[in-house]
N, C-alpha and C positions, 0 to 999 in steps of 0.2 A: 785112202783116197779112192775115190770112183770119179770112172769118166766113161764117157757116153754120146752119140749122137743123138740128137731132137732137133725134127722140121720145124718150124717157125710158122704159126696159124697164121701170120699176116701176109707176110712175101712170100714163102713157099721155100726157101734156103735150110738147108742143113750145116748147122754146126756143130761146136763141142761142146757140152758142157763136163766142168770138172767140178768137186764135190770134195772140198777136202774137212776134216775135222780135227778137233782140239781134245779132242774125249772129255769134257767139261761134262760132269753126270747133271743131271738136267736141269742145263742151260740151254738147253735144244731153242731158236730161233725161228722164224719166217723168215728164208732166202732168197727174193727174186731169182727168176729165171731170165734174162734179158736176150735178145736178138741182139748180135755183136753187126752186123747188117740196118733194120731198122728199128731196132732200141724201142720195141714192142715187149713190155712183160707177157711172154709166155705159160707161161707157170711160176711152182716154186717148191721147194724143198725144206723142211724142218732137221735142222743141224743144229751142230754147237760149232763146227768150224766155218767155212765162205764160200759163195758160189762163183766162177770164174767161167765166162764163155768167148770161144775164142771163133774163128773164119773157120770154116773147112775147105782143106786145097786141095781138091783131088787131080 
């Protein structure tokens, strides 16, 4: 599992993302990145497991 902060192009907010995987040998995917904020696709990640972002609380 990988986790990480990344700012949000649209609104300017930082949250999480988490990056977990299946190890399915290549099954590797296109994962949105989404703004848990305003639900802007950011980016994206090539996995075989799911992307999950969550609020940052500081």
């Amino acid at each position: 599992m990988e986790e990480y902060k990344q700012q949000c192009t649209e609104c300017g907010k930082t949250f999480i993302v988490r990056v977990t995987t299946d190890n399915v040998p290549g099954c590797k995917e296109k994962e949105e990145v989404i703004c848990p904020y305003c639900h802007t696709e950011v980016g994206y990640r090539m996995t075989s497991g799911f992307v999950y972002t969550y609020k940052h609380e500081e």
